[in-house]
VOPAGU-2260 file (C-alpha; in pm, 1 decimal, decimal comma):
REM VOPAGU-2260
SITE   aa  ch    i         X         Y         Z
SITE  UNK   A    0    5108,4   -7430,0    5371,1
SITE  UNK   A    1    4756,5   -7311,8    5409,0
SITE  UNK   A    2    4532,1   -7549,8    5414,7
SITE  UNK   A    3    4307,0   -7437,1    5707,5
SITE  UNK   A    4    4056,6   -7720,6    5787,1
SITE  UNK   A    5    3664,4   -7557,6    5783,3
SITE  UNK   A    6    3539,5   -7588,8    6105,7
SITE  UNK   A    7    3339,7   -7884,5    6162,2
SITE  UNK   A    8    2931,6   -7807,2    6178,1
SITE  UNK   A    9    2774,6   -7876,8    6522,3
SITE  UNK   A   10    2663,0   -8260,2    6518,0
SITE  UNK   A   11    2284,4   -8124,0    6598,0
SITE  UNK   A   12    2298,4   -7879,8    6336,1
SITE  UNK   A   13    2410,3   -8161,1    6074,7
SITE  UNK   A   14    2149,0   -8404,6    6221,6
SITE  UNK   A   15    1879,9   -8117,9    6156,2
SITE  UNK   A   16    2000,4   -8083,7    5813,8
SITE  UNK   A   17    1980,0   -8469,4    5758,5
SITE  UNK   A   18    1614,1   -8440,1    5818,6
SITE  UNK   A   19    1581,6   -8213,0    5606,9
SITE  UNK   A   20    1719,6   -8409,5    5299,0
SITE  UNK   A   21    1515,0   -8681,0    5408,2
SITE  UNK   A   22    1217,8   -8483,5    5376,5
SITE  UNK   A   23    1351,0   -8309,8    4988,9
SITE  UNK   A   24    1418,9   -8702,8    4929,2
SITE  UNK   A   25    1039,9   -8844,5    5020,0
SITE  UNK   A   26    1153,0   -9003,1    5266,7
SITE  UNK   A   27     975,5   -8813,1    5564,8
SITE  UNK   A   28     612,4   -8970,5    5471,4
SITE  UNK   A   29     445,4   -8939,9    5847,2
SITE  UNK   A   30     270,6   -8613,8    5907,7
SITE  UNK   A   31     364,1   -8611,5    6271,3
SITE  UNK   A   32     697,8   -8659,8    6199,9
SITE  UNK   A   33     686,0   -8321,5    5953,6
SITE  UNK   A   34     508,5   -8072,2    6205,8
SITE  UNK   A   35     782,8   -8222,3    6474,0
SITE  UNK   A   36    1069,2   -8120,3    6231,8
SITE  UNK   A   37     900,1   -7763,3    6180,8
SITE  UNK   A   38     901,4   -7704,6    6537,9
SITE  UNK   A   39    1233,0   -7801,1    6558,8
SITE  UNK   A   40    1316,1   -7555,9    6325,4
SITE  UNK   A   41    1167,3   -7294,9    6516,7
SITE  UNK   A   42    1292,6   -7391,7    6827,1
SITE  UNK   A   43    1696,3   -7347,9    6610,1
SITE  UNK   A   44    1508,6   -7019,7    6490,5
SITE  UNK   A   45    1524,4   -7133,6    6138,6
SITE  UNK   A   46    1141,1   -7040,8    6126,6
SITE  UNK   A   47    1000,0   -6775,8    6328,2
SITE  UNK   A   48     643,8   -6853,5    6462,0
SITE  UNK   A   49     446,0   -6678,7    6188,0
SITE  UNK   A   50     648,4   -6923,4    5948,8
SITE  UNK   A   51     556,2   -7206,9    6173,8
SITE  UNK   A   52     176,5   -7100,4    6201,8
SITE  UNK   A   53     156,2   -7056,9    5847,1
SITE  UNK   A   54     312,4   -7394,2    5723,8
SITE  UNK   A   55      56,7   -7541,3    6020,3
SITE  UNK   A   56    -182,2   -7367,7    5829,9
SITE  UNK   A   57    -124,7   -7538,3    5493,7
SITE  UNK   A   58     -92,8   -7868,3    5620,6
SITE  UNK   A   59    -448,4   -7798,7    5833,5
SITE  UNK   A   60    -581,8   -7687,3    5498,6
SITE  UNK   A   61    -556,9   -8017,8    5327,1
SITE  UNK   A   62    -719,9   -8173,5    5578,5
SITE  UNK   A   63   -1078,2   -7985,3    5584,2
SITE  UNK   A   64   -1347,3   -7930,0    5370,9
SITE  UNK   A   65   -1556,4   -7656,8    5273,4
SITE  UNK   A   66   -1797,4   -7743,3    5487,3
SITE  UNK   A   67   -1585,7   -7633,8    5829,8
SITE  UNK   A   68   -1560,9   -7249,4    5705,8
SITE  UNK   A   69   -1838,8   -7176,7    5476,2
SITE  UNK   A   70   -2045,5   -6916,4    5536,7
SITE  UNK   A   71   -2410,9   -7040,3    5602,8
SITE  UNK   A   72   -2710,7   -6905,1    5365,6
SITE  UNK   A   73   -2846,5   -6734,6    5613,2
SITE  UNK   A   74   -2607,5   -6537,9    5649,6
SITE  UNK   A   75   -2532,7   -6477,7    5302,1
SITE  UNK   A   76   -2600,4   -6116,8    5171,8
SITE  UNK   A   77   -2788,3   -6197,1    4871,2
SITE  UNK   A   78   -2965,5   -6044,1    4576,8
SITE  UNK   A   79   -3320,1   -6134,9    4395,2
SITE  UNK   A   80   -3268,4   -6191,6    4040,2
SITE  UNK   A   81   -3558,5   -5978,0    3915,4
SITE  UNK   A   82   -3431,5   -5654,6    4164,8
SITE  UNK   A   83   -3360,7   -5299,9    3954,9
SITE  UNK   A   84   -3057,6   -5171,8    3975,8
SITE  UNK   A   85   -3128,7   -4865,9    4201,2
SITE  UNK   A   86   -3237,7   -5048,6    4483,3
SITE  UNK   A   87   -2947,3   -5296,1    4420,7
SITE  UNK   A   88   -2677,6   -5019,7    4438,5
SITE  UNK   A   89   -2862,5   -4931,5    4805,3
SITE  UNK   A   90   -2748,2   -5211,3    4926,2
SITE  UNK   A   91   -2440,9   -5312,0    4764,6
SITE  UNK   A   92   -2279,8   -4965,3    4900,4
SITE  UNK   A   93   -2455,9   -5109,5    5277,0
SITE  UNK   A   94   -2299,0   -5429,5    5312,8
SITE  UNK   A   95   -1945,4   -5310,1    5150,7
SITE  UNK   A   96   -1910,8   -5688,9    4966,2
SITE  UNK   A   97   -1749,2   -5709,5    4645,1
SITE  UNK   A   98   -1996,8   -6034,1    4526,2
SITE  UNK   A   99   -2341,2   -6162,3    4601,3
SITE  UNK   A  100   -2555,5   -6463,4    4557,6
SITE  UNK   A  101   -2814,9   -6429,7    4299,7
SITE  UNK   A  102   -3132,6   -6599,8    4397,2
SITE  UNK   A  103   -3442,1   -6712,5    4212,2
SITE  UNK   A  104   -3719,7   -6738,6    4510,0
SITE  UNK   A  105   -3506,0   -6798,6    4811,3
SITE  UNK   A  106   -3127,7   -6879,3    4923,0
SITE  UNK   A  107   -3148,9   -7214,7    4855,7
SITE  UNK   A  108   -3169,5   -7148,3    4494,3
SITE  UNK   A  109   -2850,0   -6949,2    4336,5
SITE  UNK   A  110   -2875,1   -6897,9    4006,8
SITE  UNK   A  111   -2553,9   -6673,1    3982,1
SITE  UNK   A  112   -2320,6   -6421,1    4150,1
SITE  UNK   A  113   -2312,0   -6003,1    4092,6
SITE  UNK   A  114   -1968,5   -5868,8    4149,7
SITE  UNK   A  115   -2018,5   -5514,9    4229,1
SITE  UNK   A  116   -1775,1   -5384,1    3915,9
SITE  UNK   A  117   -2033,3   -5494,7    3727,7
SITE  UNK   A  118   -2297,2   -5303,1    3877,3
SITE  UNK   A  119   -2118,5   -5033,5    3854,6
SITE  UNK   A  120   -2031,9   -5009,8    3457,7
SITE  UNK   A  121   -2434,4   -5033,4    3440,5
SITE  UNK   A  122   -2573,2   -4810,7    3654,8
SITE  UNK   A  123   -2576,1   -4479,7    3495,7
SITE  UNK   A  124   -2733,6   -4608,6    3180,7
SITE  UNK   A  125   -3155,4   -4508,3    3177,6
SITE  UNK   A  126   -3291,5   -4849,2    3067,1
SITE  UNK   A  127   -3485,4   -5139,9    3283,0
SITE  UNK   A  128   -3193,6   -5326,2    3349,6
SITE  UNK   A  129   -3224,0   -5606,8    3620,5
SITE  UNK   A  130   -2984,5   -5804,3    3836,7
SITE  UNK   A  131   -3016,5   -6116,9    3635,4
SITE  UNK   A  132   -2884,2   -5952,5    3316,8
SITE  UNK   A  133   -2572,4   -5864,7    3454,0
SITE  UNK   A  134   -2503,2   -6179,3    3686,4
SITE  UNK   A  135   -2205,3   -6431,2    3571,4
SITE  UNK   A  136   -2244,6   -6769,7    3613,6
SITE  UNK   A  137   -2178,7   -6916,5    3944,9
SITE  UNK   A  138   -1936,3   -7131,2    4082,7
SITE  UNK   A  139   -2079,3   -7472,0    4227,4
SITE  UNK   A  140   -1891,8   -7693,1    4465,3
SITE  UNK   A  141   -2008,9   -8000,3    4724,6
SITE  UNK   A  142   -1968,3   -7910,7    5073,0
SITE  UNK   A  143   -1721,6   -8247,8    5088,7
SITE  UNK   A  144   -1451,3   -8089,8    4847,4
SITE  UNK   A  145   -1114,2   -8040,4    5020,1
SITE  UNK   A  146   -1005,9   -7687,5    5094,7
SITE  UNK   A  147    -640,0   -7738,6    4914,1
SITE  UNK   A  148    -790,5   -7864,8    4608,2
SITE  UNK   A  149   -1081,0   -7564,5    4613,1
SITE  UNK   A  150    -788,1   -7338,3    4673,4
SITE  UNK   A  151    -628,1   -7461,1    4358,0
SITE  UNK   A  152    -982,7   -7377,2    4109,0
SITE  UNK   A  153    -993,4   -7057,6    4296,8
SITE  UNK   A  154    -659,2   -6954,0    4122,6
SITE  UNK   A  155    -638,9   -7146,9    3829,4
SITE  UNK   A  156   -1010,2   -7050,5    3694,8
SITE  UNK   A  157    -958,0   -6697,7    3868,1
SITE  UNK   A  158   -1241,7   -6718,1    4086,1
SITE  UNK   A  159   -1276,4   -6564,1    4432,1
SITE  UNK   A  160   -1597,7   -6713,5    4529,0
SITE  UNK   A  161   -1822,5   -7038,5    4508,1
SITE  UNK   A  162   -2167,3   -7194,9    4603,7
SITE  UNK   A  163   -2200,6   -7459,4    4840,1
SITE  UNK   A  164   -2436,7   -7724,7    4795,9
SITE  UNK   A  165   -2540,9   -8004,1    4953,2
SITE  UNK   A  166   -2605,5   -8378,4    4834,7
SITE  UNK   A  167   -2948,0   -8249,9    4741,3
SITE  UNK   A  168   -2774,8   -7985,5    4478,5
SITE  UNK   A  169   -2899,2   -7694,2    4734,4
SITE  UNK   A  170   -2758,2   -7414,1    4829,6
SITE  UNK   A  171   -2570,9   -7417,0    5189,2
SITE  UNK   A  172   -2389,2   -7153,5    5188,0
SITE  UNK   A  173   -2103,6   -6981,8    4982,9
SITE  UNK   A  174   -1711,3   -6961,4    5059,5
SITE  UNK   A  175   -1472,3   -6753,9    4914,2
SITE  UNK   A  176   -1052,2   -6748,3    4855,6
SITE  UNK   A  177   -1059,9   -6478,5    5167,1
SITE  UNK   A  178   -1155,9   -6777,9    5354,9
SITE  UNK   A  179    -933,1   -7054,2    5240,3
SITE  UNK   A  180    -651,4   -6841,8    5266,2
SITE  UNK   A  181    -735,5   -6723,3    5629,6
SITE  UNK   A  182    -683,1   -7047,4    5775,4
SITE  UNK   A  183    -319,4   -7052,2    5655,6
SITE  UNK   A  184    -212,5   -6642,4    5726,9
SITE  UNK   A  185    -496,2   -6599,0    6040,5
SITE  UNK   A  186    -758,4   -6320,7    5979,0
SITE  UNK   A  187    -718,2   -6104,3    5656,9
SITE  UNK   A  188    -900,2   -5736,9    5775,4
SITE  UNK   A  189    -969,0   -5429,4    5526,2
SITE  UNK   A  190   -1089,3   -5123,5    5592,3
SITE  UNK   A  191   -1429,3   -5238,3    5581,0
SITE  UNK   A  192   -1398,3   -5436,2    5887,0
SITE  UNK   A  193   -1526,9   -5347,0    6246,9
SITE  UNK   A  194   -1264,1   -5292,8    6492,0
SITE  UNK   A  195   -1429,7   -5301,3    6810,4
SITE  UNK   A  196   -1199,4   -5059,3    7039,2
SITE  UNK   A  197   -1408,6   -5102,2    7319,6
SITE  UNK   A  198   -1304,3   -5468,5    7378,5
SITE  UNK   A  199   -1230,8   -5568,1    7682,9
SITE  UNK   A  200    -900,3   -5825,4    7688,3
SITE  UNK   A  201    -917,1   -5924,3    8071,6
SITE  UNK   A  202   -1249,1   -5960,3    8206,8
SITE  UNK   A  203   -1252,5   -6029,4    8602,6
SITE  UNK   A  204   -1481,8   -6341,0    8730,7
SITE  UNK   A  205   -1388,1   -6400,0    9088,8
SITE  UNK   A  206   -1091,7   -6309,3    9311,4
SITE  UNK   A  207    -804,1   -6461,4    9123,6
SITE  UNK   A  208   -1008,4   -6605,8    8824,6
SITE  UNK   A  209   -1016,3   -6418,8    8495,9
SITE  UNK   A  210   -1110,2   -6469,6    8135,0
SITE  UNK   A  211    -845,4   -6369,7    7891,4
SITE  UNK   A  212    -903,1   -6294,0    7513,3
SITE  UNK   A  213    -630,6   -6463,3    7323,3
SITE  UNK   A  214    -535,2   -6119,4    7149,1
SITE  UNK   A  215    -483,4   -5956,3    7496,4
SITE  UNK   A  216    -165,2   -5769,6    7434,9
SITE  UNK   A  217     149,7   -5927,8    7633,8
SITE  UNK   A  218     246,8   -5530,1    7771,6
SITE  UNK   A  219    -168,9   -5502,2    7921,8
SITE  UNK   A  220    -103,1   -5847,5    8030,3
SITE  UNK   A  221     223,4   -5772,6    8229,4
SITE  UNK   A  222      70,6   -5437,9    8387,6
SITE  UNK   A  223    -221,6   -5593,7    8490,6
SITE  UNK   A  224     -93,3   -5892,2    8692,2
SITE  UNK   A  225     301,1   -5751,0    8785,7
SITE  UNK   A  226     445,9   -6010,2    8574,1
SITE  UNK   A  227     738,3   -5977,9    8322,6
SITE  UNK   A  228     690,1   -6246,0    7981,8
SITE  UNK   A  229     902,6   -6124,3    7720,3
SITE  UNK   A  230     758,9   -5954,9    7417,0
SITE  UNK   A  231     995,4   -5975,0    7181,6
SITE  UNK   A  232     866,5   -6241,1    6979,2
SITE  UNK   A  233     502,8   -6214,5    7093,0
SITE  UNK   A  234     239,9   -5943,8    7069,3
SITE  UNK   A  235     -49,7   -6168,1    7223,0
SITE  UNK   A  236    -105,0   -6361,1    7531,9
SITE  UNK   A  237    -254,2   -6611,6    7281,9
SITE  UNK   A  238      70,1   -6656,7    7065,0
SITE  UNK   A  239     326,8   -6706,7    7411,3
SITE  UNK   A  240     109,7   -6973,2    7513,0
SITE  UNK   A  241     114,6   -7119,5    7180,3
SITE  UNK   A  242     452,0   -7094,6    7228,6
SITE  UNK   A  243     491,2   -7254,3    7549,5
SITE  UNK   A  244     250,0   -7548,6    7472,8
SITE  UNK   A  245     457,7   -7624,3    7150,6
SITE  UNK   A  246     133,8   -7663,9    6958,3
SITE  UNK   A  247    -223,3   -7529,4    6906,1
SITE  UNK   A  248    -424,8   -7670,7    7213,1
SITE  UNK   A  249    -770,5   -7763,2    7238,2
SITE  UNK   A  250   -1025,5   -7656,2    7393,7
SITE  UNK   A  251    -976,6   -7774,5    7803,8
SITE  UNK   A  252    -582,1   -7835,4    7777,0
SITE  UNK   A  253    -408,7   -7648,3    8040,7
SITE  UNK   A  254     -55,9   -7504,0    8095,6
SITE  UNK   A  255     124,1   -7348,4    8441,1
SITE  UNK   A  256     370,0   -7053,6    8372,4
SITE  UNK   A  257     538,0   -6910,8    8688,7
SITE  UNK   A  258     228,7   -6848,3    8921,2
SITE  UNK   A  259     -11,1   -6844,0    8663,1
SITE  UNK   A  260    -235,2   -7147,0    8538,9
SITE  UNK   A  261    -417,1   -7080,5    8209,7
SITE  UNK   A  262    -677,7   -7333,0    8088,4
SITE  UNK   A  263    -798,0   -7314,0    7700,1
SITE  UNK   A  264   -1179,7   -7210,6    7663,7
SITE  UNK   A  265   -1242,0   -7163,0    7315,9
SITE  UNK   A  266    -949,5   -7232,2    7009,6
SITE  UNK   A  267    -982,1   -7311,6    6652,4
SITE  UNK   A  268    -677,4   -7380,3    6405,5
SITE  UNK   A  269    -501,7   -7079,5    6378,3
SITE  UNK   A  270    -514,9   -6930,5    6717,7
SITE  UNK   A  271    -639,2   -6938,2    7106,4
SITE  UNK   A  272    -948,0   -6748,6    7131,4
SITE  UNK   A  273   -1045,3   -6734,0    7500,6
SITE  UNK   A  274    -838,4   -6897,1    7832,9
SITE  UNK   A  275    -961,2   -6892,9    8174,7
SITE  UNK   A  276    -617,5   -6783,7    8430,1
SITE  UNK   A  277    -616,3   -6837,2    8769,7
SITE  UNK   A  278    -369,7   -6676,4    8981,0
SITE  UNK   A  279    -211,1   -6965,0    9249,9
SITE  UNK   A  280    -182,6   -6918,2    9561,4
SITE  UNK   A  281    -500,3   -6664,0    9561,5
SITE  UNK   A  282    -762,8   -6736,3    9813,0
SITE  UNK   A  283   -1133,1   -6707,8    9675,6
């Protein structure tokens, strides 16, 4: 005979799975209790930790509003309606955007959006044309609406950027799918960006006392204080203490590693910004 009996699955494996059918079934209904299950998952390395981030990132997502990552008016690169389209092209080609806010006397009034396409099909033809004949309509929303359900219009009416407004109906500042979808993947660069290669990752204060940025490469960490974390899951300081805390920390949460302590200065929702290390056992 040979009827070989299949190995029996590893009780913690089968209790992981369990959880997961109770979570396809509806019956996982406690947001805690769904983050705790992802991070069990990536401690099994079901998920690696750009999985994790990213599923962090969606459930972050339906909690904010546009409000928490619009861009400001004024900061907004915009356009007068009544400008020719010489002196538009000047600065269209300056600021490297692909839309702009069309105003009527200042920011706080948007009367539509230029996408730079546009522009372009019109700007070899000799006639008076202005930017308010070839502006499309723009897209309104309330600073309260939910970043999820914004996400959503963005892809179902095709749009890639909208007006903020306040309870007054005016403009606050604009948002676009670039920025929804950052706070699920982390920052989204192109080649217009600025790259700042004279950025300094681990900036002295006092004897034993430094001020890390969270992007400060695990290798330049390791030859600058003698120590030996691994980097084969993480590029970043920022991501192995992510790691080790389990969870994106606040600002003022702390963590000790071997002889170093690190302290959180600045974090937002995706990733650790700036920590403050101290070295123990390091007279001042």
């Amino acid at each position: 005979m040979n009827d070989k009996i299949p190995p029996k699955k590893p009780s913690s494996q089968r209790s992981w799975l369990g959880k997961i059918g109770l979570l396809l079934g509806g019956e996982i209904q406690d947001r805690h209790e769904l983050v705790t299950l992802l991070k069990e998952a990536r401690e099994k390395r079901l998920l690696d930790a750009d999985g994790l981030s990213m599923m962090q990132g969606v459930l972050h997502v339906a909690e904010m509003r546009v409000r928490d990552i619009m861009i400001p008016r004024t900061q907004m690169v915009v356009l007068p309606k009544a400008a020719d389209l010489k002196e538009t092209y000047q600065k269209v080609i300056a600021s490297s955007h692909s839309r702009f806010p069309v105003i009527e006397d200042d920011r706080s009034e948007v009367i539509g959006i230029l996408i730079a396409k546009d522009l372009l099909a019109h700007i070899l033809e000799d006639k008076a044309i202005t930017v308010e004949d070839i502006m499309r309509p723009a897209n309104i929303v309330p600073e309260s609406k939910r970043l999820n359900v914004l996400l959503r219009e963005f892809r179902t009416e095709r749009n890639h950027m909208a007006i903020v407004v306040d309870e007054y109906g005016t403009a606050a500042g604009l948002v676009t799918i670039e920025d929804v979808l950052e706070q699920i993947v982390g920052d989204i660069e192109d080649e217009h960006d600025q790259v700042n290669t004279n950025m300094k990752f681990i900036v002295k204060k006092k004897k034993g006392t430094y001020v890390l940025d969270g992007l400060t490469p695990i290798d330049d960490f390791n030859t600058h204080f003698s120590a030996t974390f691994e980097d084969d899951e993480f590029d970043t300081i920022g991501g192995f203490l992510v790691h080790q805390f389990g969870y994106f920390p606040k600002k003022g949460e702390n963590k000790t590693f071997e002889r170093f302590y690190f302290e959180v200065l600045h974090a937002d929702n995706r990733r650790l910004l700036s920590i403050k290390l101290t070295l123990k056992n390091v007279s001042s």
